[in-house]
N, C-alpha and C positions, 0 to 999 in steps of 0.2 A: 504494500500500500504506500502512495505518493501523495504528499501534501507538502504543495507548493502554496506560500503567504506571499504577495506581491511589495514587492516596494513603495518607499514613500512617492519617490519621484513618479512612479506610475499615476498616483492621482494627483500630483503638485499640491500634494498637503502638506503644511509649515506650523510645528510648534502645537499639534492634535497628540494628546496622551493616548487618545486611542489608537492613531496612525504607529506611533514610535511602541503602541505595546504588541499591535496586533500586525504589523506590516513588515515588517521585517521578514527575511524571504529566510526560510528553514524547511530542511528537505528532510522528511520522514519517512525510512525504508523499516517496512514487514512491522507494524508495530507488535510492540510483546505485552504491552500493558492493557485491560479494559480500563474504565470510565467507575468511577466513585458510585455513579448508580448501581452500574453491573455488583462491584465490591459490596455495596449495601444489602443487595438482593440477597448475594449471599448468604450473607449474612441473616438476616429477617426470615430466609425460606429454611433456614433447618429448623424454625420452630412449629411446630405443627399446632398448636393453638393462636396461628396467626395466618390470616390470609394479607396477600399484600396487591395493591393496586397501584400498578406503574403508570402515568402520565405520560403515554408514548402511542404513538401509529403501533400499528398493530404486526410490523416487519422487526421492530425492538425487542416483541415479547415472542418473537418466532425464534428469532438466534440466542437470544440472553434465555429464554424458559426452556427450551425443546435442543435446538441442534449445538450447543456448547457442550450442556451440563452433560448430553449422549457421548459428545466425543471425550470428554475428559473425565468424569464419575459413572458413566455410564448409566446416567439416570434418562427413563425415555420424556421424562417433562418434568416442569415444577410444578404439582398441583395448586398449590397456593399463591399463584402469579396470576392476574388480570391486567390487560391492557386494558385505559381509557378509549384505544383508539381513535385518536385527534384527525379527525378528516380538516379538510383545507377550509370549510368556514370555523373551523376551530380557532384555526391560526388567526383570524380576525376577529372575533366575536368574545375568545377566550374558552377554556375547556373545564371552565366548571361547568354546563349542562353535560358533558359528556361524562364529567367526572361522578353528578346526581345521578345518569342515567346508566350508570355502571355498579354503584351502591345498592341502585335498586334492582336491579338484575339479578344480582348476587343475594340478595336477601331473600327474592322472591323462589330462588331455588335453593335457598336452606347455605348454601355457600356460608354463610357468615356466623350461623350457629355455633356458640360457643367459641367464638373466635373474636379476640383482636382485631382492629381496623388500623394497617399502618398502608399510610399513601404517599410514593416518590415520585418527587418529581423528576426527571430526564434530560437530557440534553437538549433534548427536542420542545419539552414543555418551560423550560429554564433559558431559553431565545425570546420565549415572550410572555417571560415575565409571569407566568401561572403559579404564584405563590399561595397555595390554600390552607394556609396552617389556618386560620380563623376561620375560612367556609367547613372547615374539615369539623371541627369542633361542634359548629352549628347543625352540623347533618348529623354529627354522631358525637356526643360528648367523651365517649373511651377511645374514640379513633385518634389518631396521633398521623402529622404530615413533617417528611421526611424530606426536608432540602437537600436534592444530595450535590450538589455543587460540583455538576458532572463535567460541565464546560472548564474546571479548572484545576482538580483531582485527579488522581488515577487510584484504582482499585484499591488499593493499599490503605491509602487515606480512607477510601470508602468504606472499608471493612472497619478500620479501627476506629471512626465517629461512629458508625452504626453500633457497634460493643457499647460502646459510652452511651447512646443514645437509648439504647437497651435500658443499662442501667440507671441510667439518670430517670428516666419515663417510668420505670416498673420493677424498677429495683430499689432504691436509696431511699423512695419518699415512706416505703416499709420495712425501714429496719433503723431501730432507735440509735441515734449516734453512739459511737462509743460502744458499740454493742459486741462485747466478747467472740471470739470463736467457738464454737460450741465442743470441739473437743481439740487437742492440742494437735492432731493425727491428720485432723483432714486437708486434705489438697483438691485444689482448683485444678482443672488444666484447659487452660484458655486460648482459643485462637483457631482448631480444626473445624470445618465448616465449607458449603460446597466448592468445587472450582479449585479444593484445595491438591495440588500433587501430592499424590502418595499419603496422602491423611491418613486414612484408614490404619497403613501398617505402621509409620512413623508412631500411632497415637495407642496403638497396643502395645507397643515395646515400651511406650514409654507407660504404661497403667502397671507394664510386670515391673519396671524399676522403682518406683513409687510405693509397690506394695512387698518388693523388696527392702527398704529399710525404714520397713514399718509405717507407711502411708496409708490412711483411708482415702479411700477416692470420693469425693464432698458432689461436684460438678463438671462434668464436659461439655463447656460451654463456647459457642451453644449448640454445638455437632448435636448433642443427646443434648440437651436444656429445653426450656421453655420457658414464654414469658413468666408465665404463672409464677416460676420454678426462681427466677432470676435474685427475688429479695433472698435466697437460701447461699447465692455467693459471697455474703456477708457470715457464713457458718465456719467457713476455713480457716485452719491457720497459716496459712502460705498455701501461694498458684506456683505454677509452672507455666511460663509462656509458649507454648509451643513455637512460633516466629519471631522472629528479630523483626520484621516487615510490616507486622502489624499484632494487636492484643495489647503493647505494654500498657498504653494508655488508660484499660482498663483495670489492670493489674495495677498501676499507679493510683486511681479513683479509690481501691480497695483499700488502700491503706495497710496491705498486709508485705510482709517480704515477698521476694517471688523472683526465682532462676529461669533462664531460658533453656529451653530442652538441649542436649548434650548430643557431639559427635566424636564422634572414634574414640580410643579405647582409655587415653588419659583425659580427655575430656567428659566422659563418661564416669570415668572413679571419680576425678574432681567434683560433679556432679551431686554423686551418691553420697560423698560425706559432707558435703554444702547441706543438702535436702536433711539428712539424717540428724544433723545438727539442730539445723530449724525446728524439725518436729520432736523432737528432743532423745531422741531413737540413743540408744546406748552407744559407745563407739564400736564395741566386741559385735553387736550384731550386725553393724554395717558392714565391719572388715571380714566377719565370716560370711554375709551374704556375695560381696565383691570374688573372695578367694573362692566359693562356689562356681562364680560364673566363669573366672580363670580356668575351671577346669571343665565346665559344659559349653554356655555359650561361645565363648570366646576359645574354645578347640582348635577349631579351622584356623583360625588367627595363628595360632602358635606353630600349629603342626606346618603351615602353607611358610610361613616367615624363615622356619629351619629348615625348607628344601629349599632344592637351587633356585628355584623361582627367585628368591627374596633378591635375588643378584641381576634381575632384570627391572626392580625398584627404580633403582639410583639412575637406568642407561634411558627411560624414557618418561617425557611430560605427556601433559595436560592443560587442556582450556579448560572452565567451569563458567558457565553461565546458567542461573537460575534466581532464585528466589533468594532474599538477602541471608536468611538463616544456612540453606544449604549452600550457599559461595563461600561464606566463612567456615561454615563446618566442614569443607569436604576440603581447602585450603590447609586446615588444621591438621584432617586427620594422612589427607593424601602427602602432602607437602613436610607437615611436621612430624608426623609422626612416620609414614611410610620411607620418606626419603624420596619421591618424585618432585619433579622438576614441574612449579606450576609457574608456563611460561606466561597466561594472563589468566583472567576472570572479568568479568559484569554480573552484576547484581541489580537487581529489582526491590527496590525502587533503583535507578541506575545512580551513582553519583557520577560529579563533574568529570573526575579523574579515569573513570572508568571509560571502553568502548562503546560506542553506539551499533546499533544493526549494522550500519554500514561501515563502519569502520572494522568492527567483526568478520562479515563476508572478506575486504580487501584480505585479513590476517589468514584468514582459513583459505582463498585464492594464492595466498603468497607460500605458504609453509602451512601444512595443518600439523596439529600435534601429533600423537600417537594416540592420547585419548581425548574427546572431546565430549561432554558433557553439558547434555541444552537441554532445547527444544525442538519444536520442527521447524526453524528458520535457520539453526544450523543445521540440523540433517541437510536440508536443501542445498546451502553453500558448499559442504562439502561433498554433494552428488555433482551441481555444478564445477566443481575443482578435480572431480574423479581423484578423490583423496584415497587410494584400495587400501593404504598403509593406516588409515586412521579407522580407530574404533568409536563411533556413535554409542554412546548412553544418554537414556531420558531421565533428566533430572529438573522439568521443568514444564507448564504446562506455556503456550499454546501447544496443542500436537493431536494428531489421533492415535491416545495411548490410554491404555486401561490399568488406571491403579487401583485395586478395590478389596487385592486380600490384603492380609495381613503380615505375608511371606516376605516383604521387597524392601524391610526398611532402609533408608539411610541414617537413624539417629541409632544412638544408643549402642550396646554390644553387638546386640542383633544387627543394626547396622555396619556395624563396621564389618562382621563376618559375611553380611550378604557382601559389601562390597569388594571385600579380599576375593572373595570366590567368584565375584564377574570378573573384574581383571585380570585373574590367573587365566581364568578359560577363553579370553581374549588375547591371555600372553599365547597360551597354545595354539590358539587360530594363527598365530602369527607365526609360530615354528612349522605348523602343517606347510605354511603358503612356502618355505624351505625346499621343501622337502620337491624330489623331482618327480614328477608321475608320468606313465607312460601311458596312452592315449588306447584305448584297445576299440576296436573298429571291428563291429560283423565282418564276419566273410561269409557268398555264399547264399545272400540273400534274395529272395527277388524285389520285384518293384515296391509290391505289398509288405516288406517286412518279413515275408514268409520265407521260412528256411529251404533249401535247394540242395542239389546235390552237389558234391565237391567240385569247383569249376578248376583249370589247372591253371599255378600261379603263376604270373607273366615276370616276366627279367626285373628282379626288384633294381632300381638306381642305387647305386652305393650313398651310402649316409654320409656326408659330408659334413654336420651339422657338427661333428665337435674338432673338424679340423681348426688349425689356428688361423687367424684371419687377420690381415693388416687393418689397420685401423688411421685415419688422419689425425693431425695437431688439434683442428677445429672438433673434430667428431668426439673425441676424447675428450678436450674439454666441456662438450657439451653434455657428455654422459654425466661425467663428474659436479657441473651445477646440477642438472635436475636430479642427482642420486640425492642429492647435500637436500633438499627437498622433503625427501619423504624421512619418517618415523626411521630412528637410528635401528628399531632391531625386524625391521621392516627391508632394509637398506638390499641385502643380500638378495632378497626374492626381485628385489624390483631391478637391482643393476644385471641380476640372471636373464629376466623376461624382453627388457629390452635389448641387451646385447644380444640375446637371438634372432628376436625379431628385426633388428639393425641386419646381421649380417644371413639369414635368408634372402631377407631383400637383396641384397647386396648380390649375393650368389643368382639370384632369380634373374637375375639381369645379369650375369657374367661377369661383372665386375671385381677384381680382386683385392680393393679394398673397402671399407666403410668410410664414405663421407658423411660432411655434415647434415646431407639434405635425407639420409637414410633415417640417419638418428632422429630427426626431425619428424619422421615421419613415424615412427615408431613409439615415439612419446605422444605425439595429438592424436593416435591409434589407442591411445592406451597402453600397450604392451608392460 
């Protein structure tokens, strides 16, 4: 996706706060973020004592309700999502009758029973000005309207005012200041909700680590919560944030302490005796729950680090693009703790210093790494670059990828062991592509496939393919840049594939030695 803003000098506007905020020419490739509303919905739709009424055409609540949440949670709709459907005298007239005539729709088929009324507005409704926090009130005094300030947020922001908003609206106003934890044990774990990558498994692993040193599990909010349910987050004695990207803010309002969920194996212990502390857990049981997982979960870790694998750590990197918690974590655990070479990263929300898409695409076009870790806008870049050397992992949504058990963590023990065990079996893809195979070819066939009687072999040509072959100054140096290219334990298979395919060509036309234009042709073949 392309979004070009025009220049001032395009309309000779001078000394316009609007012109200098909004015209200034910025070119935005494949975006990776939604809009504050989409993040709200979110949010708002895992509670099932809420229906919600988005302020939008009816094309908003097709991709945000139905074809996202399919490709990435694998849910086939939001059932508690209503488009106002804003037809074009909307746009003039304004969309509160649309918005009456949607309330009543909804009530007249029971939709609203026993339910919450929260109403967002959209990008679309937020262009002209459709603010109905006071119509909203009038129509329904329990209903609640939801600015979600889409034109100037992304997701992120959306998600963590909507937590707040939560609480502030249906939380705070029932529960007396000052009001104790109810037992010293329980924990929050705040922030999984729809849209979210890998929720699901990240948020088990982390409920076994939790009830590992001695945590009761209070709320998961608001993946499993509810409005209703919301003034009971005031019961904890410490949350866990599952995102750096979004939740603190709520966890802040609570007043209680509260760690963000843990990656790789020392960020993990560190973790478990921060947590165990808080909750006032003994030290003895934390250390013997920890020295337990050394010896179950964290197996693979051990056993995989003391074979020779561990010696293919250090010889190749990594890109990381995802979500702000998994850049840092997976930084930590691949980088610091592993021993790989993490050549960049971007995160979500993206800061200044970080890549953008397109600065991304040029580095994955230039050299990709060995591992790359995204989305689907890098997969693509690196289909584009015919990267054969680089291994693609989804560590991020947009994409069409299904995270939905609980087998795939990236946080916690569990995480760290699923991720030692993709890698390795990645390192191994990478020794098979080594390895020399020999092509085996029916004989004997007929037209159909169909097997035939033994036909007699004709004069085979002598195999010439591993005699020695000269090669030119230019040829050779050109093998040698694009070798420098690919993934270092990659390098062998690929300086093998093209130096063949170089010098068949080369023989196929009689020539006896490889020039430049062979190699060349060889590399934009792929080979």
């Amino acid at each position: 996706m392309l979004n070009v803003e025009w220049p001032h000098s395009a309309f000779n506007i001078q000394h316009s706060t609007f012109a200098e905020r909004y015209m200034a020419i910025t070119l935005i490739r494949d975006i990776s973020d939604t809009s504050s509303y989409w993040g709200a919905s979110w949010v708002f739709g895992c509670f099932p004592d809420v229906h919600i009424i988005c302020d939008a055409p009816i094309g908003c609540y097709n991709l945000l309700g139905m074809a996202v949440t399919d490709y990435t949670d694998a849910l086939p709709h939001m059932a508690n999502l209503t488009p106002t459907s804003i037809r074009e005298e909307d746009v003039i007239t304004g969309t509160a009758k649309a918005l009456k005539r949607t309330i009543d729709d909804l009530r007249s088929l029971g939709s609203l029973d026993g339910k919450r009324l929260i109403v967002l507005s959209t990008a679309e409704s937020e262009m002209i000005s459709a603010d109905h926090t006071k119509y909203v009130a009038q129509l329904d005094p329990e209903a609640r309207f939801f600015w979600s300030q889409s034109l100037e947020q992304d997701e992120w922001q959306g998600r963590d005012r909507a937590l707040l908003f939560a609480w502030e609206e249906y939380g705070k106003p029932f529960v007396a200041p000052d009001a104790p934890p109810k037992a010293a044990n329980l924990v929050n774990i705040i922030g999984p909700s729809l849209g979210c990558f890998n929720a699901p498994a990240d948020l088990h692993e982390l409920k076994r680590l939790v009830a590992g040193v001695g945590g009761e599990l209070n709320l998961v909010y608001p993946y499993a919560g509810s409005i209703a349910g919301t003034p009971q987050l005031a019961d904890a004695a410490a949350n866990v944030v599952l995102y750096r990207e979004f939740g603190e803010g709520l966890a802040q309002a609570l007043g209680r302490p509260y760690l963000f969920a843990p990656f790789g194996v020392f960020g993990t212990t560190t973790f478990l005796r921060e947590l165990g502390a808080l909750l006032g857990t003994p030290a003895a049981q934390v250390e013997a729950f920890i020295s337990s997982e050394k010896k179950t979960t964290l197996q693979p870790v051990w056993d995989l680090w003391r074979g020779p694998q561990s010696d293919w750590f250090a010889t190749v990197d990594c890109a990381i693009v995802g979500g702000r918690s998994y850049v840092e974590g997976l930084r930590q655990f691949l980088g610091e703790e592993l021993g790989m070479k993490v050549a960049w990263s971007s995160g979500r929300p993206r800061r200044e210093d970080e890549p953008d898409n397109i600065e991304i695409r040029k580095r994955l076009h230039a050299k990709a790494p060995a591992f790359v870790f995204g989305s689907i806008n890098e997969k693509i870049y690196l289909s584009e670059a015919n990267a054969k050397g680089s291994h693609f992992i989804a560590s991020t949504f947009p994409g069409p990828v299904v995270r939905r058990t609980t087998g795939t963590p990236f946080m916690g023990y569990a995480g760290a062991a699923n991720i030692m065990q993709e890698l390795v079996n990645r390192f191994y893809d990478m020794v098979f592509n080594f390895l020399p195979v020999e092509l085996v070819r029916g004989q004997g066939t007929g037209e159909r496939g169909q097997a035939g009687p033994p036909q007699p072999a004709a004069a085979a040509a002598p195999d010439r393919s591993s005699e020695t072959m000269a090669w030119s100054v230019a040829a050779t140096n050109r093998l040698t840049a694009a070798i420098e290219q690919v993934p270092f334990l990659a390098r062998i298979s690929a300086s093998r594939s093209l130096r063949l395919a170089a010098e068949q060509a080369a023989r196929a036309r009689g020539d006896t030695e490889v020039s430049l234009e062979m190699i060349e042709a060889a590399i934009a073949h792929g080979a």
